[in-house]
N, C-alpha and C positions, 0 to 999 in steps of 0.2 A: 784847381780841379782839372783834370785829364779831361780832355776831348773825347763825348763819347762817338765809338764806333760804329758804326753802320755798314757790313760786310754785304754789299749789292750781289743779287742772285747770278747763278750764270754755271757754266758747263766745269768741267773737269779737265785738269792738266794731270800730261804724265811729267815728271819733275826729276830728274839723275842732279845730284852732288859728284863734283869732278874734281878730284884733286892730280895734278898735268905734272907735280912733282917739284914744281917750285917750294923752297924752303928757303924764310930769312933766318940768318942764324948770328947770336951773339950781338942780336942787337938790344941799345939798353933802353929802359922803360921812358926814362928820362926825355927821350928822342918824340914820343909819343904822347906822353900822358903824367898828370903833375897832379898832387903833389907826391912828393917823394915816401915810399913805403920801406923803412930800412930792410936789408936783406932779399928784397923784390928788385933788384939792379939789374937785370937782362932777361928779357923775356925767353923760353924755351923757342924751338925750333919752329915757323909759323908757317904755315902752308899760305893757298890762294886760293882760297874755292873757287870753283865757276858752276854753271848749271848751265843743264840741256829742259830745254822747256818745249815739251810736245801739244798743239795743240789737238783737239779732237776733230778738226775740220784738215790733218794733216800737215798742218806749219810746224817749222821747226827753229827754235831759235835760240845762240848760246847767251847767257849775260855772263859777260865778260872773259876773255880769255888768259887770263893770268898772266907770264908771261915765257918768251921763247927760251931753248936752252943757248941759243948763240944772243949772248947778250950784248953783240955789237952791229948786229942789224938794226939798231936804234938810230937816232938822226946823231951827230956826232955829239951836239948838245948834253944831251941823253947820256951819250955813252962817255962823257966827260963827266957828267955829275955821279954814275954810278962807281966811277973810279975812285972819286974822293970821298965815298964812304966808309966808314969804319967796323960796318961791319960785314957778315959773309952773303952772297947772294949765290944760291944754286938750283940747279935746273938741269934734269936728264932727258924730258921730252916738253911736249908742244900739244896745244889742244887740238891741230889737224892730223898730229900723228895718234893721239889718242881717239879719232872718230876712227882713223883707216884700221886701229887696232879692236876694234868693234864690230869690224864691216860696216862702216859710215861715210860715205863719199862725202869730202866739205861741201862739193855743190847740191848736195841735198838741204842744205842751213841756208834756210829765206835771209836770216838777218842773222846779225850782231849789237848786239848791246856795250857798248862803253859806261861802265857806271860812271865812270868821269877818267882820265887822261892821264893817270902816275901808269907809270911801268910796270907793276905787277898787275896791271890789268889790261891793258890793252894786246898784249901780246905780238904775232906778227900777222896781218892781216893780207901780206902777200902769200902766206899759204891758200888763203880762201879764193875763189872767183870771184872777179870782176861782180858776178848777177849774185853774191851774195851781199845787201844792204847794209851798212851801218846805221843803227840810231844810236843817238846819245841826246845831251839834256837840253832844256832851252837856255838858250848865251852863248853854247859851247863853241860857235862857228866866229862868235865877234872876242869870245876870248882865248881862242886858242889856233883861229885861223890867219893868214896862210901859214903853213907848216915848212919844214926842209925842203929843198931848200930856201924859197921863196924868202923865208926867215932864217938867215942861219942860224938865230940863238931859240929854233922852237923845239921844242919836246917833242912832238909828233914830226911825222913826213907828209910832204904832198903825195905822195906818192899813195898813201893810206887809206886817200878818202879819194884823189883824181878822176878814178874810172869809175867809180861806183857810185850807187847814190845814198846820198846820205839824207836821211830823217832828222830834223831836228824838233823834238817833242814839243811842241806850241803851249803858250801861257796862254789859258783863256778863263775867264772868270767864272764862265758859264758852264766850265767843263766839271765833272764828277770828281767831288771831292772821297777819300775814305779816311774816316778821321780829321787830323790837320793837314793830310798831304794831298795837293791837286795830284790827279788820279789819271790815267790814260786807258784806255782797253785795247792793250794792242790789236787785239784778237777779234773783236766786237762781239766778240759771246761770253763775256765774263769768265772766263778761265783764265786771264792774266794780266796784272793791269801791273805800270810803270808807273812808279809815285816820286814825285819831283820833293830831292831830299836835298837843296844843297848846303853848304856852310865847311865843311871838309873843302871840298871842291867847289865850285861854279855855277857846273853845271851836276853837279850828281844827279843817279838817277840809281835809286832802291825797285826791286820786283816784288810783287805777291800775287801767289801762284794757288788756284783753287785744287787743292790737292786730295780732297775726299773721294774714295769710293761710295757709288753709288746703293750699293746693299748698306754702305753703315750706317744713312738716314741721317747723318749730320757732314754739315762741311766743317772742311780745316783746311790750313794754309803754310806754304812756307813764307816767309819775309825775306829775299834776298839783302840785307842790309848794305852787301859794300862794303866802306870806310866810315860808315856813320860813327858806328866806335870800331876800336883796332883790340879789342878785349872784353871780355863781359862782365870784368869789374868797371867798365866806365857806363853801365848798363843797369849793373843790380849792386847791394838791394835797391830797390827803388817803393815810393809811397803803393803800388797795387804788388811790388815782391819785396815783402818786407826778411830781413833775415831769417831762417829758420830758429828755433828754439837752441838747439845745439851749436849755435853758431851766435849766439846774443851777445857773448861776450867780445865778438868784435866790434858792437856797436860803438862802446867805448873806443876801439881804434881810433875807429873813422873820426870821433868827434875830437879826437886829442889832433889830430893830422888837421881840423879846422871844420870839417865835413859834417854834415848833418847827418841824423840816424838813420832817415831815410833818404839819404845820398847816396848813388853809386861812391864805390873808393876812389875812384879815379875821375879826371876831368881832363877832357883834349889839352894836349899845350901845343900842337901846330894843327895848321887848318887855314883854307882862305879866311875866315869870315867865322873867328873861334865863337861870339857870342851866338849868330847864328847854328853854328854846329852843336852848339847846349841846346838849342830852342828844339833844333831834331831829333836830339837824343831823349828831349824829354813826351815827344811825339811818339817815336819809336820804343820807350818805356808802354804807352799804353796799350800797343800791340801786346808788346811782348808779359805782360800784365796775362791777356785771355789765354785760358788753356787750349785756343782751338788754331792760336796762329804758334809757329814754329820759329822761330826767330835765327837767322845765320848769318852772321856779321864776315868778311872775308878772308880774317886771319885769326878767328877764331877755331886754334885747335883742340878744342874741348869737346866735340861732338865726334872726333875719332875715333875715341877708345868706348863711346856708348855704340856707335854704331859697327864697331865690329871692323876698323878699316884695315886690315892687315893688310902689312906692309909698309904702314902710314913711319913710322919711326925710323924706317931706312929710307924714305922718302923714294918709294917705287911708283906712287900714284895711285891712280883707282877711279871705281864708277861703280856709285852706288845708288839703288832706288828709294825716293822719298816718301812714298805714296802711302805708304802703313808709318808713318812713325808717332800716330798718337797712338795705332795700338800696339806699338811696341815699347813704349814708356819711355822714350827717346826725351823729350821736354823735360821730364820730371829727371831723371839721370843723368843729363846735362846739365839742368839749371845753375847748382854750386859748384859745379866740376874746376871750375876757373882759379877757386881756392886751392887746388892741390900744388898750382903754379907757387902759391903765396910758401911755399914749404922752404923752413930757414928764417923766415921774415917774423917779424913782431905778430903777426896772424897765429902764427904756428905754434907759439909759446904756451 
């Protein structure tokens, strides 16, 4: 039985999807997510979303920055493990070149959000000031501190967090749960809270963002997901999204593949702490269950061609507004989009 929800009241976020142009490309499923779907062998070309989250009291803050286009300003660590990858990584700008191409000073961004510490999110945080904050999850400092060089075999830099202060989200028993996820208000006016996701990561940390206009008389949400899943087959169907009618006869798929009928098709095969990363996913099923929360995982490129992202295929980037997308049936036009990926594969038969 899913966790029921309880969405605590609270003000209005303005909410932009950022895509800074990062693309993984020809990388294969196998890497990601098991079991094997013949003909589903390399996922298409995956962006990195990030988001600009405005608060109404004036704050401003990105979660996550995707990552830079000089991919050797990483600590050498870093830029040693992305060498010995096999598949493509690219990148034509940066998420402080895409605020200044907005008219956005970075020192107008209170903070920074780290969903957790891979390289397509963290981006390069020497573009920002100093007086711009890092938060990221709770652990993150006793598992991923001290950085370059202090460490030379770590994945971040000292350098990254040295001068500035960093937040680290506190575990507290006491604190406001929504759903199964302890809950933060960054804001303390309920327009945004940071919900401790980890099992991917450590320390992850997922956003949900109160994104309703005030004239529609109901709230709705986006879910910045992260890496919780890397596809929205490791997501649907699930027991509150069960497959559509026109789509039944993949059930049988999924159950020959080992899967239950109301199993996502897919299941993480890396992650720190994979049984914990199932426990999330099936947390983040019950969000993504209500018609009123928005679900956006961070290389999930299925919501580009509902919302219209030109340019997204040549990977030129973009910045788009969140804030109408129940009524623009964005949810319901995304939901199976993920299938079109399946095309070639035993789905498609």
């Amino acid at each position: 039985m899913a966790c029921p929800i309880e969405m605590p009241p609270g003000a209005v976020a303005q909410v932009s999807i950022i895509d800074t142009s990062l693309r993984l490309s020809n990388l294969p499923v196998a890497v990601l997510m098991q079991p094997p779907l013949p003909g589903f062998d390399t996922f298409p070309p995956l962006p990195s979303w990030c988001f600009m989250i405005e608060s109404p009291c004036g704050q401003a803050v990105l979660y996550d920055l995707s990552a830079p286009s000089d991919l050797t300003t990483f600590s050498p660590a870093r830029v040693a493990d992305l060498a010995n990858l096999s598949w493509t990584i690219t990148s034509k700008s940066d998420m402080a070149s895409m605020l200044r191409s907005r008219g956005i000073p970075p020192s107008s961004i209170d903070a920074i959000i780290w969903s957790h510490n891979h390289f397509d999110h963290i981006g390069d945080l020497s573009t920002f000031p100093s007086t711009t904050k890092l938060i990221v999850g709770p652990g993150f400092k006793a598992s991923y501190f001290p950085g370059y060089p202090a460490n030379p075999e770590s994945f971040i830099k000292e350098s990254d967090y040295r001068d500035r202060h960093v937040v680290e989200v506190a575990l507290n028993e006491a604190d406001l749960k929504i759903g199964p996820f302890q809950a933060h208000d960054l804001f303390a006016n309920g327009s945004f809270y940071l919900l401790v996701t980890p099992g991917h990561a450590p320390a992850h940390l997922a956003g949900l963002a109160r994104t309703s206009f005030p004239e529609n008389g109901k709230d709705t949400f986006v879910l910045m997901a992260g890496d919780i899943v890397h596809h929205a087959s490791e997501l649907r169907p699930s027991p509150g999204v069960p497959l559509p009618a026109e789509w039944a006869h993949l059930t049988q798929l999924n159950t020959s593949r080992g899967r239950k009928a109301d199993e996502p098709f897919f299941e993480p095969s890396v992650g720190w702490d994979i049984p914990l990363a199932k426990e999330t996913i099936r947390g983040l099923q019950a969000f993504d269950a209500r018609e009123d929360v928005l679900v956006v995982a961070a290389h999930d490129a299925s919501l580009a061609s509902v919302v219209g992202m030109d340019g997204f295929s040549r990977g030129d980037g973009g910045w788009w507004a969140l804030g109408r997308w129940r009524e623009n049936g964005w949810k319901e036009k995304e939901r199976w989009k993920f299938l079109d990926d399946f095309q070639g594969s035993q789905a498609k038969r």
